[in-house]
ROSE-4610 file (N, C-alpha, C; in Angstrom, 1 decimal, always signed):
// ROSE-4610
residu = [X/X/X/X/X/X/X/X/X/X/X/X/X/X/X/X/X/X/X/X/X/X/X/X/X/X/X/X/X/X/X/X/X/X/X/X/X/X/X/X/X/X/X/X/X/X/X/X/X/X/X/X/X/X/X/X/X/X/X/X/X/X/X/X/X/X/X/X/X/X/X/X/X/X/X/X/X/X/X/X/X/X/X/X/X/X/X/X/X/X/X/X/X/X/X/X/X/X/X/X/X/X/X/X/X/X/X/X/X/X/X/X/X/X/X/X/X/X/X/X/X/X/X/X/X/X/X/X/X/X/X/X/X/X/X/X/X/X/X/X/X/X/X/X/X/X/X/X/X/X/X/X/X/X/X/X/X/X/X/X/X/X/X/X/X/X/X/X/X/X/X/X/X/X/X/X/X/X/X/X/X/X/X/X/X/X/X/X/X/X/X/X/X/X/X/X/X/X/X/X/X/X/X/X/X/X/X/X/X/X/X/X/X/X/X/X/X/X/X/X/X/X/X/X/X/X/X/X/X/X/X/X/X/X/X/X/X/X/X/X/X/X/X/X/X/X/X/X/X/X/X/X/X/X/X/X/X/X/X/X/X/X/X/X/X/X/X/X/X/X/X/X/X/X/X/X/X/X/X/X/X/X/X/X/X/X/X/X/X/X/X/X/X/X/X/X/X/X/X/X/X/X/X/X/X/X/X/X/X/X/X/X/X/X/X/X/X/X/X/X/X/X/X/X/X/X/X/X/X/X/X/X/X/X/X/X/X/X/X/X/X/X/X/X/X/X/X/X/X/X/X/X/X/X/X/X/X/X/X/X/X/X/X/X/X/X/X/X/X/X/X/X/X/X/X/X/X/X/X/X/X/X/X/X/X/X/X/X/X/X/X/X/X/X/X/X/X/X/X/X/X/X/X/X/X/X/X/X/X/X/X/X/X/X/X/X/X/X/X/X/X/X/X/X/X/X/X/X/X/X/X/X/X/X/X/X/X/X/X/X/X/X/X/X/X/X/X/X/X/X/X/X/X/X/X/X/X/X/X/X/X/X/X/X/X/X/X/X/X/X/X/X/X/X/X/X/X/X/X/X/X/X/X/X/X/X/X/X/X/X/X/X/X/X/X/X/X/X/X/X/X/X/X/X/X/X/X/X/X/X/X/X/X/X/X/X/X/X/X/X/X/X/X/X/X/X/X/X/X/X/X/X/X/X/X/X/X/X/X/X/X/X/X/X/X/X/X/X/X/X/X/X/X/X/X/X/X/X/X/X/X/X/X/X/X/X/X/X/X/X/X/X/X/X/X/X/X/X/X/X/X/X/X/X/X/X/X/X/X/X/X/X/X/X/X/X/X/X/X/X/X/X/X/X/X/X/X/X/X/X/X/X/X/X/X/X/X/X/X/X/X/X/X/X/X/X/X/X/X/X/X/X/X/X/X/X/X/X/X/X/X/X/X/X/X/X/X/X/X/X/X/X/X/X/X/X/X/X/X/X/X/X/X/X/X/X/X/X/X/X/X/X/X/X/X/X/X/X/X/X/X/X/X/X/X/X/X/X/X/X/X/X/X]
num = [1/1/1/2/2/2/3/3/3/4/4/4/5/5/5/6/6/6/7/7/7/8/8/8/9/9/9/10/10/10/11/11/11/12/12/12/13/13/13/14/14/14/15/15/15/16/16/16/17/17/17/18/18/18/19/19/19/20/20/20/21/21/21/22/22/22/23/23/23/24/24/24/25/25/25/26/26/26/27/27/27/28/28/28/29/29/29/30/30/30/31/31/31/32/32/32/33/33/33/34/34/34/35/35/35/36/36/36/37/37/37/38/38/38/39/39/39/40/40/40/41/41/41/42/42/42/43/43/43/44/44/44/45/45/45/46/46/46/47/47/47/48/48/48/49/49/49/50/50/50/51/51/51/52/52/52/53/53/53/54/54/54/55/55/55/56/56/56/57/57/57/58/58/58/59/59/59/60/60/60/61/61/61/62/62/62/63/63/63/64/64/64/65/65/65/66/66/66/67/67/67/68/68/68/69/69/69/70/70/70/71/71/71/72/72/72/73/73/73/74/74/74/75/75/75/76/76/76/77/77/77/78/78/78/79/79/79/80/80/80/81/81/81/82/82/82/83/83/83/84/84/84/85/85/85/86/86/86/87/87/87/88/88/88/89/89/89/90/90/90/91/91/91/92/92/92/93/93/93/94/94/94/95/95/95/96/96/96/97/97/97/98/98/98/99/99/99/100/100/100/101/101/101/102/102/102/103/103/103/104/104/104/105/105/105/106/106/106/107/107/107/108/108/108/109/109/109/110/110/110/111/111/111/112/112/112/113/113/113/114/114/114/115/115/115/116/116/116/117/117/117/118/118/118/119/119/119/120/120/120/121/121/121/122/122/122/123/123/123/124/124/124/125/125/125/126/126/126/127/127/127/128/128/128/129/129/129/130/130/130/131/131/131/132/132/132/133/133/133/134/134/134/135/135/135/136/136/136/137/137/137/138/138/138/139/139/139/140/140/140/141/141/141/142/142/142/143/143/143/144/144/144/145/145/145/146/146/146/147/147/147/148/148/148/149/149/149/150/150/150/151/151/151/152/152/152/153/153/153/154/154/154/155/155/155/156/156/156/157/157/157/158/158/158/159/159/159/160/160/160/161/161/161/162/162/162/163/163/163/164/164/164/165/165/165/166/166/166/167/167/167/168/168/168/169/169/169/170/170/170/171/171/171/172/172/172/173/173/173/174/174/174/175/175/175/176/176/176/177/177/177/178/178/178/179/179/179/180/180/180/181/181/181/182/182/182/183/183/183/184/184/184/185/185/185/186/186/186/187/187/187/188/188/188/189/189/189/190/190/190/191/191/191/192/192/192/193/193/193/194/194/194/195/195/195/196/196/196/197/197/197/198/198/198/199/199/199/200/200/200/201/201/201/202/202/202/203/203/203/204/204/204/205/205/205/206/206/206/207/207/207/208/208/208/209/209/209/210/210/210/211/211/211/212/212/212/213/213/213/214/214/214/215/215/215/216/216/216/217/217/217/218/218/218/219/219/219/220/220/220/221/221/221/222/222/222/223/223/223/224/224/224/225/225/225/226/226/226/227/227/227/228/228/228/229/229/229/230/230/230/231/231/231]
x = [-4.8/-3.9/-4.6/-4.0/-4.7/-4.7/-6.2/-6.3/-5.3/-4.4/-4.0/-4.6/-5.0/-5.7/-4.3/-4.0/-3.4/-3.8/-3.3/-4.3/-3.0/-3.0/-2.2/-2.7/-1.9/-1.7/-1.1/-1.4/-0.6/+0.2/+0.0/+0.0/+1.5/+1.8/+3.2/+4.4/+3.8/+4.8/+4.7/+3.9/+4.0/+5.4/+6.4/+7.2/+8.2/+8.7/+9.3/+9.2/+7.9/+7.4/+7.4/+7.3/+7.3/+8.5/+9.4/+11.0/+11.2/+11.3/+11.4/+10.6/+9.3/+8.5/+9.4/+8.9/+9.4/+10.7/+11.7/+13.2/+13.2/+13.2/+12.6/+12.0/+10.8/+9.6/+10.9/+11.3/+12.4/+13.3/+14.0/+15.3/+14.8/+13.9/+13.9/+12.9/+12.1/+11.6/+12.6/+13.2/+14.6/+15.1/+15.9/+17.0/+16.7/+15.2/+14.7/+14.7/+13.9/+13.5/+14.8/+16.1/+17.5/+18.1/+18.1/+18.6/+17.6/+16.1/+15.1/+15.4/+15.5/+15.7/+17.5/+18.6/+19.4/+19.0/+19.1/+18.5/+18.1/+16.4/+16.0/+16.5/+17.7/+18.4/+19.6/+19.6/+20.6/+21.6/+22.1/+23.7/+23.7/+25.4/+25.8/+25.5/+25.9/+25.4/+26.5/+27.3/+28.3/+28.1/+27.6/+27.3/+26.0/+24.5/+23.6/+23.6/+24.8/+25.6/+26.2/+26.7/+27.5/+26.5/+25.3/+24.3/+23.6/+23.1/+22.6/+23.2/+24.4/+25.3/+25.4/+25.4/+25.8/+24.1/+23.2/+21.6/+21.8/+22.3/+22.0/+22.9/+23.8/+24.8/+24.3/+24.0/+23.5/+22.1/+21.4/+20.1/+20.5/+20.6/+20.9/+21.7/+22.6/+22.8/+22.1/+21.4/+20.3/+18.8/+18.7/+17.7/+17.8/+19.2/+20.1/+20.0/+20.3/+20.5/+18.9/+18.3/+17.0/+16.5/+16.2/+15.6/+16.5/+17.3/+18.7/+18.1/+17.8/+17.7/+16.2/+15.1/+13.8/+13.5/+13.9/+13.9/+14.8/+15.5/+16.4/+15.8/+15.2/+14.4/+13.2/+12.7/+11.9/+11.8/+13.0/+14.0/+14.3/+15.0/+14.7/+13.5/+12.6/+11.6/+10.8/+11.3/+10.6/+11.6/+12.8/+13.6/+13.1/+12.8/+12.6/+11.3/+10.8/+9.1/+9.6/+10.0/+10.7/+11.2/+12.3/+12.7/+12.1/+10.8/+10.2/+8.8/+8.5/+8.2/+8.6/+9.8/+10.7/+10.7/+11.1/+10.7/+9.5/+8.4/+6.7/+6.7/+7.4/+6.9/+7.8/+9.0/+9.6/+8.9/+8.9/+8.1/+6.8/+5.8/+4.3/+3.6/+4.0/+4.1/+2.1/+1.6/+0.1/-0.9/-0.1/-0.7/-0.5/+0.6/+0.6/-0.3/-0.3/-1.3/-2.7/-2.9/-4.0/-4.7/-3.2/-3.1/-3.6/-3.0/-2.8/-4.6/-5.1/-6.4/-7.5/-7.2/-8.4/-8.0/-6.9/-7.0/-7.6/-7.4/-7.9/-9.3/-10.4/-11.4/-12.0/-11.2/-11.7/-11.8/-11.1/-10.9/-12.2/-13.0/-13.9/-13.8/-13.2/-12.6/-13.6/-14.3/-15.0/-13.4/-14.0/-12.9/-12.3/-12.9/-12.3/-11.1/-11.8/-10.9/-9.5/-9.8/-9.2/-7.6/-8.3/-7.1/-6.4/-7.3/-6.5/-5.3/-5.6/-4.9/-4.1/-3.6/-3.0/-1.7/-2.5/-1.7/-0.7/-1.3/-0.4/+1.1/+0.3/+1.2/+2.1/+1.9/+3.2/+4.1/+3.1/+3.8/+5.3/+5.2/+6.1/+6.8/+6.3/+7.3/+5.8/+6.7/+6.1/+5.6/+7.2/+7.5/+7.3/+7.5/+6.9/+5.7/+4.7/+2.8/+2.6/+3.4/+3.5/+3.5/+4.6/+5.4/+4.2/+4.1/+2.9/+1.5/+0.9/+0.0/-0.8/+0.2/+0.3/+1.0/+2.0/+2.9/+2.6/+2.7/+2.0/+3.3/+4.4/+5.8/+5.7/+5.7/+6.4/+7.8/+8.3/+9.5/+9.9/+9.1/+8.8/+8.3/+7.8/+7.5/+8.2/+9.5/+10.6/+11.3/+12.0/+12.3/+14.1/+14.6/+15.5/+16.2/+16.4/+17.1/+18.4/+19.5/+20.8/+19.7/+18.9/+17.9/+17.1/+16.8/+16.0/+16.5/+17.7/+18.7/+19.2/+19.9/+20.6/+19.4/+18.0/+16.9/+16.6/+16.6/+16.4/+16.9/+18.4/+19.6/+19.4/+19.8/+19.4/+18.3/+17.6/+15.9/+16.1/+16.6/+16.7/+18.0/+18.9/+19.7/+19.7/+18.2/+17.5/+16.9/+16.3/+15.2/+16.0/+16.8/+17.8/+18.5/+19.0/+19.9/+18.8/+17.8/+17.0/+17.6/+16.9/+17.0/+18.2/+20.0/+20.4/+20.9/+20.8/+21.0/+20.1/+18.8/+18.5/+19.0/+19.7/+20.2/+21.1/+21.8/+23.1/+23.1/+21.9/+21.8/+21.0/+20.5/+19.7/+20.3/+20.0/+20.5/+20.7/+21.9/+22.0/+21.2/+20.4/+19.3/+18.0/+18.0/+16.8/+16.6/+17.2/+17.8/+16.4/+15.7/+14.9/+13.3/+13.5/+12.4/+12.4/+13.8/+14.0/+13.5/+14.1/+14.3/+12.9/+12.0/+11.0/+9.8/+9.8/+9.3/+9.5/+10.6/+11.6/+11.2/+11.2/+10.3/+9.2/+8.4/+7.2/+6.5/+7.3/+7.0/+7.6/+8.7/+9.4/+8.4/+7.6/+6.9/+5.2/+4.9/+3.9/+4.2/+5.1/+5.5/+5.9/+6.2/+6.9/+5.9/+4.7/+3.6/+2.3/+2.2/+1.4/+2.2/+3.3/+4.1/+4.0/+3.8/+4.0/+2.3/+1.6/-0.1/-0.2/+0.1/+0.0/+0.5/+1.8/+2.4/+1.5/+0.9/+0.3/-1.4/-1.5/-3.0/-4.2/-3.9/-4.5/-4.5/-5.3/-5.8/-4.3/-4.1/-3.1/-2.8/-4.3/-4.5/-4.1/-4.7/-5.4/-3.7/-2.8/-1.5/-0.5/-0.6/-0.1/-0.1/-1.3/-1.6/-1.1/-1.5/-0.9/+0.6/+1.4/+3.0/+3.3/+2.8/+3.0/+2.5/+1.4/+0.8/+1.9/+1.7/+3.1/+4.6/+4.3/+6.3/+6.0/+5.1/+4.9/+4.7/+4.3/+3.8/+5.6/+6.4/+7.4/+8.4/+8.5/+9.2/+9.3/+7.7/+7.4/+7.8/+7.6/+7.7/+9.9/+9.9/+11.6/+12.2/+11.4/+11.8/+11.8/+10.6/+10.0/+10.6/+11.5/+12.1/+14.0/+13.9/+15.3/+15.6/+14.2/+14.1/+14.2/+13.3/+13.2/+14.7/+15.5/+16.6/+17.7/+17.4/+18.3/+18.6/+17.3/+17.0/+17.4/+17.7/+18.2/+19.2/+19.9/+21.2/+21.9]
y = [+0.9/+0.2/-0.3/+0.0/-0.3/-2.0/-2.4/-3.6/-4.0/-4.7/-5.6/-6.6/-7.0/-8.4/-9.0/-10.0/-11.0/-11.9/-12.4/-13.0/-13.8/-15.3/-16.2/-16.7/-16.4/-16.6/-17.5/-18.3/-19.6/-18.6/-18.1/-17.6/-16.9/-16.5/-15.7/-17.1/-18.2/-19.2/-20.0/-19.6/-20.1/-20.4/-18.9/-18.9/-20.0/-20.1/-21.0/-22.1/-22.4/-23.6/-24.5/-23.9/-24.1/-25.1/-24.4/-24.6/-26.1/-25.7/-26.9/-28.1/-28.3/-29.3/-29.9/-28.9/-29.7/-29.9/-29.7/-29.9/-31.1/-31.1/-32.9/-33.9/-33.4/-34.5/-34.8/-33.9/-34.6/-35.4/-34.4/-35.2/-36.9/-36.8/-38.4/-39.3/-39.0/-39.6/-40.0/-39.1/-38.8/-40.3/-40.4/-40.7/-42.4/-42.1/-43.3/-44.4/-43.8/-44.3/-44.9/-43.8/-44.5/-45.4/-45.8/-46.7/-48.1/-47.8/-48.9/-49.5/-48.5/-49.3/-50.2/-49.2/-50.4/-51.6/-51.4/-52.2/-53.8/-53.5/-54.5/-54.7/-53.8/-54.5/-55.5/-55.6/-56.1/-55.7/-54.8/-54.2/-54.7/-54.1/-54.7/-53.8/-53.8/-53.0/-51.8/-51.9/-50.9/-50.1/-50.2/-49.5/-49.2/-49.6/-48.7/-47.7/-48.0/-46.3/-46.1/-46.0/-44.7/-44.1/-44.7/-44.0/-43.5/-43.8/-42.6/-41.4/-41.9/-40.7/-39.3/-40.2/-39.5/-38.4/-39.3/-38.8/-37.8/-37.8/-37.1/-35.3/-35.9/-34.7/-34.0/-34.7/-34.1/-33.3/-33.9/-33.3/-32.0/-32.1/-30.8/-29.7/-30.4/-28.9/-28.9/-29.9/-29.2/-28.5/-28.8/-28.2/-26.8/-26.8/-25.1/-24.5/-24.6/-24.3/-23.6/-24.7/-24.5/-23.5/-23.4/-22.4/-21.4/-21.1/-20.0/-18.9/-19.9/-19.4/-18.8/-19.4/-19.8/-17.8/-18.0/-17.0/-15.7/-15.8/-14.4/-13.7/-14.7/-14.3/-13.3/-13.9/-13.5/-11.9/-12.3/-10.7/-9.8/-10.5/-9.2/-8.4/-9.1/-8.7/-7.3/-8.0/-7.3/-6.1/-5.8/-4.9/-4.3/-4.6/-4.1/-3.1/-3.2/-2.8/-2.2/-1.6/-0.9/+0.3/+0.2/+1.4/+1.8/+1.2/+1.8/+2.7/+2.2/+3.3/+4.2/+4.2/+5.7/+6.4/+5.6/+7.0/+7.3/+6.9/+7.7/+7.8/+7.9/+8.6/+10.1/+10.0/+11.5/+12.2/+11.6/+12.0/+12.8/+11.9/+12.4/+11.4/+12.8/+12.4/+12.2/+13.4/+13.5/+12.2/+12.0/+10.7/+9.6/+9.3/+8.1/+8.4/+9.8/+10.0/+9.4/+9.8/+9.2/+7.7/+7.8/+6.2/+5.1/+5.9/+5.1/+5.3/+6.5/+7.1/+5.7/+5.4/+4.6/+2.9/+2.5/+1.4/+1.6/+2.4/+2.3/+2.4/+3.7/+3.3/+2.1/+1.4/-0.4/-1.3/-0.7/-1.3/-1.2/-0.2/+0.1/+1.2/+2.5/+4.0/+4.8/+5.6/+6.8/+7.6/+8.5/+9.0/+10.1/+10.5/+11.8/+11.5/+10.1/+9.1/+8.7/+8.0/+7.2/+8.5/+9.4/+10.4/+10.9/+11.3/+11.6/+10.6/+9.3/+8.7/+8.0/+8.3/+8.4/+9.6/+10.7/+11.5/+11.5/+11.0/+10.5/+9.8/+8.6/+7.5/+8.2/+8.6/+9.5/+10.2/+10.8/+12.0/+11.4/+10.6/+9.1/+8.9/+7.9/+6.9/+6.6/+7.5/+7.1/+5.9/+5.6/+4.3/+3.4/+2.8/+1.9/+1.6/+3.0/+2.7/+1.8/+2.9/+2.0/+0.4/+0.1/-1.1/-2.2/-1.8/-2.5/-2.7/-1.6/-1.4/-1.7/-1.3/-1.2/-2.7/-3.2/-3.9/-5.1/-5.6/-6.3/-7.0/-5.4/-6.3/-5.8/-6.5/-6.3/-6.5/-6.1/-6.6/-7.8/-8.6/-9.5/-10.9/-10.4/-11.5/-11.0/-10.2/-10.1/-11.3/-11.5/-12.6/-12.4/-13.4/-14.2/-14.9/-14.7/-16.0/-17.2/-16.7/-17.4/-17.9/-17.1/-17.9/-19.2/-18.8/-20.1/-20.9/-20.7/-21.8/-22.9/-22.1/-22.6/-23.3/-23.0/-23.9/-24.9/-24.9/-25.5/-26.9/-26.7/-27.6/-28.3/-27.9/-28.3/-28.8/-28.6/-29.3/-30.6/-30.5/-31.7/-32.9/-32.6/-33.1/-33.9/-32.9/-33.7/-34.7/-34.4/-35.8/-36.7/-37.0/-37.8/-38.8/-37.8/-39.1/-40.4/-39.7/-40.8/-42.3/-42.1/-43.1/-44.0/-43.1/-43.4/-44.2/-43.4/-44.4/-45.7/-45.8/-46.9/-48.0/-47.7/-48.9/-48.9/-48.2/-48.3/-49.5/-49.3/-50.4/-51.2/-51.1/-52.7/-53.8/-54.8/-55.9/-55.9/-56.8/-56.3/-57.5/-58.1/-59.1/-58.1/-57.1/-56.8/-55.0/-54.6/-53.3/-52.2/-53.4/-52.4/-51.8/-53.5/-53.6/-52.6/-52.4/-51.6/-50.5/-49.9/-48.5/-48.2/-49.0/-48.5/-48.7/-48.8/-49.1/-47.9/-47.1/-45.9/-45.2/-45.1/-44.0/-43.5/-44.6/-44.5/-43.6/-44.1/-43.3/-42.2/-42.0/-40.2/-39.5/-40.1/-39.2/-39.1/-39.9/-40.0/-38.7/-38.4/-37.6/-36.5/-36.4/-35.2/-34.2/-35.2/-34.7/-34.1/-34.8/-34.7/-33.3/-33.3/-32.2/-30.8/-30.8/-29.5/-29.4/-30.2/-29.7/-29.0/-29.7/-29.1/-27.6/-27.1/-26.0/-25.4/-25.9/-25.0/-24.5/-25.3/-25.4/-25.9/-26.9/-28.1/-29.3/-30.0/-31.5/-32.2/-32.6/-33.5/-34.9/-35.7/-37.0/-37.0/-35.7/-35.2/-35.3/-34.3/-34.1/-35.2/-36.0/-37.4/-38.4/-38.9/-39.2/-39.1/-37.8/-37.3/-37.3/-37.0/-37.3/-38.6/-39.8/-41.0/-41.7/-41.0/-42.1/-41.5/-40.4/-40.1/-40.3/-40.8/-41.5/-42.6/-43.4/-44.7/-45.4/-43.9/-44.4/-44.1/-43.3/-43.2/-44.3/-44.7/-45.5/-47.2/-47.2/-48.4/-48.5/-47.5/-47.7/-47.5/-46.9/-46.7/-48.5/-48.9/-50.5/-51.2/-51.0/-52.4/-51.6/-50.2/-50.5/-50.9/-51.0/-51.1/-53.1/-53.5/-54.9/-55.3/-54.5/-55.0/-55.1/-54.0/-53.9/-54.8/-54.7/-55.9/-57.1/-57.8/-58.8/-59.1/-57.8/-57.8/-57.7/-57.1/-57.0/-58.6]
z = [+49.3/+48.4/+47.2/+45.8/+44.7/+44.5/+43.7/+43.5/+42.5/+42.8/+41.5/+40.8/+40.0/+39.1/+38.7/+39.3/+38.3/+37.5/+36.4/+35.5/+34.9/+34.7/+34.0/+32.6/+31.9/+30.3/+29.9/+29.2/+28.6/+27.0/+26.4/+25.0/+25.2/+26.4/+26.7/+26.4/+26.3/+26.4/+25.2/+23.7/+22.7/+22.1/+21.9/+21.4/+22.1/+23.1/+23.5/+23.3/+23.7/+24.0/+22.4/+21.2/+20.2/+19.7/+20.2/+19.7/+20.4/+22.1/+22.5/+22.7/+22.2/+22.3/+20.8/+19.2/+18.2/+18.0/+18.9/+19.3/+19.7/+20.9/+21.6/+21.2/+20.6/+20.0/+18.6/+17.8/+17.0/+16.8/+18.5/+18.8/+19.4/+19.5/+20.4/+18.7/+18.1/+17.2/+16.5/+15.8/+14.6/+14.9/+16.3/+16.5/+16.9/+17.7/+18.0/+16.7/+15.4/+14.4/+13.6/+13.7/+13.2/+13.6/+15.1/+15.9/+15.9/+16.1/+15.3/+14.3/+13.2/+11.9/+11.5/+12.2/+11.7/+12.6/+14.1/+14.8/+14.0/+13.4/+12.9/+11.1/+10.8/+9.7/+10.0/+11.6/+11.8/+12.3/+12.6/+12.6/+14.5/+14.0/+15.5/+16.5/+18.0/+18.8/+18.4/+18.6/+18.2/+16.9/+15.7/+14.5/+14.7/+15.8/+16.1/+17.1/+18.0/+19.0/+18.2/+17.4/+16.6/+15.3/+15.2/+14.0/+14.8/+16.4/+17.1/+17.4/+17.8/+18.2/+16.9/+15.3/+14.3/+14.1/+14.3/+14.1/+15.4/+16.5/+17.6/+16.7/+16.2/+16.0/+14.8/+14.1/+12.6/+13.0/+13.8/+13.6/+14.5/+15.4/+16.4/+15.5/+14.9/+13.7/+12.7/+12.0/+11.5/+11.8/+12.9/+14.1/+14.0/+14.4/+14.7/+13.5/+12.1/+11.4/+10.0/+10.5/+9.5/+10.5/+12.3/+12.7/+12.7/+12.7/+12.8/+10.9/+10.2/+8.7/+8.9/+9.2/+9.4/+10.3/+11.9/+12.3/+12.1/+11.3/+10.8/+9.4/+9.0/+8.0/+8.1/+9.2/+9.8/+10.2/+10.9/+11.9/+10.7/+9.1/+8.0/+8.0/+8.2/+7.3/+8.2/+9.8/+10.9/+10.9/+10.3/+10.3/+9.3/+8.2/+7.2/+7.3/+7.7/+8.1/+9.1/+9.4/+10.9/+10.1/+9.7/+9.0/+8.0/+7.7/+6.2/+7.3/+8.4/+9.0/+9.6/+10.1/+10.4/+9.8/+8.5/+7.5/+7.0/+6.8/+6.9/+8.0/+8.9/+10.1/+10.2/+9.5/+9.2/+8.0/+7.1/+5.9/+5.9/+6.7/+6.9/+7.8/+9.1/+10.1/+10.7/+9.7/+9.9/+9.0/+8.1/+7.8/+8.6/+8.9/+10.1/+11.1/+11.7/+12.7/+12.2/+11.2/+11.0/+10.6/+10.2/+10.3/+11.5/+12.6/+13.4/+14.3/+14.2/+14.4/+13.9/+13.0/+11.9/+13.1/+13.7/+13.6/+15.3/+15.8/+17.4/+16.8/+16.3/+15.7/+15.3/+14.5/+13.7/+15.5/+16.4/+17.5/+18.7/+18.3/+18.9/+19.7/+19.6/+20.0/+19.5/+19.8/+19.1/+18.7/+17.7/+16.5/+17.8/+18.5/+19.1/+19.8/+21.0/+21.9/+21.4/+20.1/+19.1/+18.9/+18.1/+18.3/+19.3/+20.2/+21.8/+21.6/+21.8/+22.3/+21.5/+20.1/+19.1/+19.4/+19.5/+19.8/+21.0/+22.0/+22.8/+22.8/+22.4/+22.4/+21.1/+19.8/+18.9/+20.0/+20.4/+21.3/+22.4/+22.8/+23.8/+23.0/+21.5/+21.1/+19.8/+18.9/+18.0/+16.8/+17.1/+16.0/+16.5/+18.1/+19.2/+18.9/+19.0/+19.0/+17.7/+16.4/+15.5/+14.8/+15.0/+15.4/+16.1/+16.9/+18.2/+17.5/+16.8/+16.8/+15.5/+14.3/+12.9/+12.2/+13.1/+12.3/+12.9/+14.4/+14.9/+16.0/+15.7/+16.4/+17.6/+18.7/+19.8/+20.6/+21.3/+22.2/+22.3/+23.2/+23.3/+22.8/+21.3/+20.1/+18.6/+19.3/+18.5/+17.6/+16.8/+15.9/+16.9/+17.0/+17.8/+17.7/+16.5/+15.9/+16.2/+16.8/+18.1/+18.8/+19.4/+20.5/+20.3/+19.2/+18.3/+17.9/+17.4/+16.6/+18.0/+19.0/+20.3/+21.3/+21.1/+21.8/+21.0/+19.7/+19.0/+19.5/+18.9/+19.1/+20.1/+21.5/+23.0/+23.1/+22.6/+23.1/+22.1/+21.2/+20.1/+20.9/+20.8/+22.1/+23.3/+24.0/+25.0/+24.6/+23.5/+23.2/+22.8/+22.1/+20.9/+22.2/+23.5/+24.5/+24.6/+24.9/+25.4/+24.6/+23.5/+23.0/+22.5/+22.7/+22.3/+23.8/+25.1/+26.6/+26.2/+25.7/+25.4/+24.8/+23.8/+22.9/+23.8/+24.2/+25.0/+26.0/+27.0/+28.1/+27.6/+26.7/+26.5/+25.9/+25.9/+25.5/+24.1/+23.1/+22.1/+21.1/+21.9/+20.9/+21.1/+22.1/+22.5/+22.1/+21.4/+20.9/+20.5/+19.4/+19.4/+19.5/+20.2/+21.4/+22.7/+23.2/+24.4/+23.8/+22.6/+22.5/+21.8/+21.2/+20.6/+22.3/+23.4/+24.5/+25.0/+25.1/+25.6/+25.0/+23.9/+23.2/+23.2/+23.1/+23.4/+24.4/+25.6/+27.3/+26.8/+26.5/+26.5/+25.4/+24.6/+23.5/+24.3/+25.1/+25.9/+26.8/+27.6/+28.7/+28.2/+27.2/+26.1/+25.9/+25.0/+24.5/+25.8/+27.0/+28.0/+28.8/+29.0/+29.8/+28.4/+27.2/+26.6/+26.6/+26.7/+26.3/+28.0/+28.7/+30.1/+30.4/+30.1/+29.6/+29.5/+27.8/+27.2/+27.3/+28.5/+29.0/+28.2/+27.4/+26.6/+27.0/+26.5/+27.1/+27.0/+28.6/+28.5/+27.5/+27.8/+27.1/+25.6/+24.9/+23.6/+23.0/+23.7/+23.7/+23.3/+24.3/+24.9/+23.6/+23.4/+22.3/+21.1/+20.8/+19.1/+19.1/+19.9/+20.0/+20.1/+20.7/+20.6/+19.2/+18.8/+17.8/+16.3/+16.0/+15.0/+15.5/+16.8/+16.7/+16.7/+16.9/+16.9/+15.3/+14.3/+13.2/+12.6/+12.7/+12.2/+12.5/+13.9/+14.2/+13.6/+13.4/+12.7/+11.3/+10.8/+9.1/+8.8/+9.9/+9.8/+10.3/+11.0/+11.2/+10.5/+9.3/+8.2/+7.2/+7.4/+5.6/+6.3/+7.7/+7.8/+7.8/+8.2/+8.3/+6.7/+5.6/+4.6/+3.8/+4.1/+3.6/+4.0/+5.1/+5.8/+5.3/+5.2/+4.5/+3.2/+2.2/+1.1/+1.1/+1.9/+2.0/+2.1]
């Protein structure tokens, strides 16, 4: 029975992992930081659940929206380079071979090898080896854009309740005290669970997501306090 090697890879989970960490880490900063700041401008409990609820809804379509634009863009371009090889690949078919010769060589192939196995893989699936090899597209690290826009959203969603269940049950003298405490932990556990994921220092993780929500949260309080005051 042949040896199998299994081997675990963190890097197979960038692309996801991308979407929904800055989805989250948004949805809960964003929303945290809006409900903070009227919070300490004063407003009642009822006009700081309905500016989370509005921050919860706006951002999630603009979440959707900027990645929906962001990754389709992307998906042109990866189309575009797609069919501009099909056709040098109908065109001149021996230049691409050679094309494709030179980059297994820069790879470390003797020229003979290099060809063989050029020839090959044309020989299968030409535009695939291509693609893969030349352009740098795979299957799998295809551009996705519904996918991206609809993780987006959702992951942003996730993070945003948090804080708005916070204001919700907390006291309405105590609003944004609760919710800047709530936050804190969810960006602590947010940032420690995606460095984990991603097989990076938990602590290192943990940290940098709380100290930039803690720095946004703050400065969204002292201009909601300052205004308040003026108001």
């Amino acid at each position: 029975m042949p040896f199998i090697h299994g081997e675990i890879h963190k890097s197979d989970r960038i692309g996801w992992l991308r979407a929904a960490v800055l989805g989250a880490n948004d949805g809960t900063i964003s929303v945290s930081s809006l409900v903070i700041g009227v919070a300490a401008a004063g407003a009642t409990h009822s006009t700081i659940l309905i500016t989370g609820v509005a921050g919860l809804v706006a951002g999630a379509m603009s979440m959707a929206a900027g990645e929906y634009v962001s990754v389709q863009s992307q998906a042109d371009t990866e189309e575009a380079d797609i069919e501009r090889e099909k056709l040098e690949l109908e065109m001149e078919p021996e230049l691409e071979l050679e094309e494709l010769t030179t980059i297994y060589v820069s790879r470390g192939l003797d020229r003979q090898l290099a060809r063989q196995v050029a020839e090959k893989l044309m020989a299968s699936d030409a535009l695939g080896a291509h693609a893969r090899d030349e352009l740098g597209i795979t299957e799998s690290l295809r551009a996705r854009p519904l996918q991206a826009a609809l993780s987006s959203a959702i992951s942003f969603v996730a993070g945003a309740i948090i804080p708005i269940a916070s204001a919700l049950l907390a006291p309405s003298a105590h609003v944004a005290e609760v919710s800047t405490v709530t936050a804190l932990i969810a960006l602590v556990i947010l940032g420690g669970t995606a460095a984990y994921a991603g097989g990076a220092s938990i602590i290192k993780g943990a940290v940098r997501v709380a100290f930039w929500g803690a720095l946004a949260m703050g400065i969204t309080a002292g201009a909601g306090r300052l205004f308040g005051a003026v108001v």
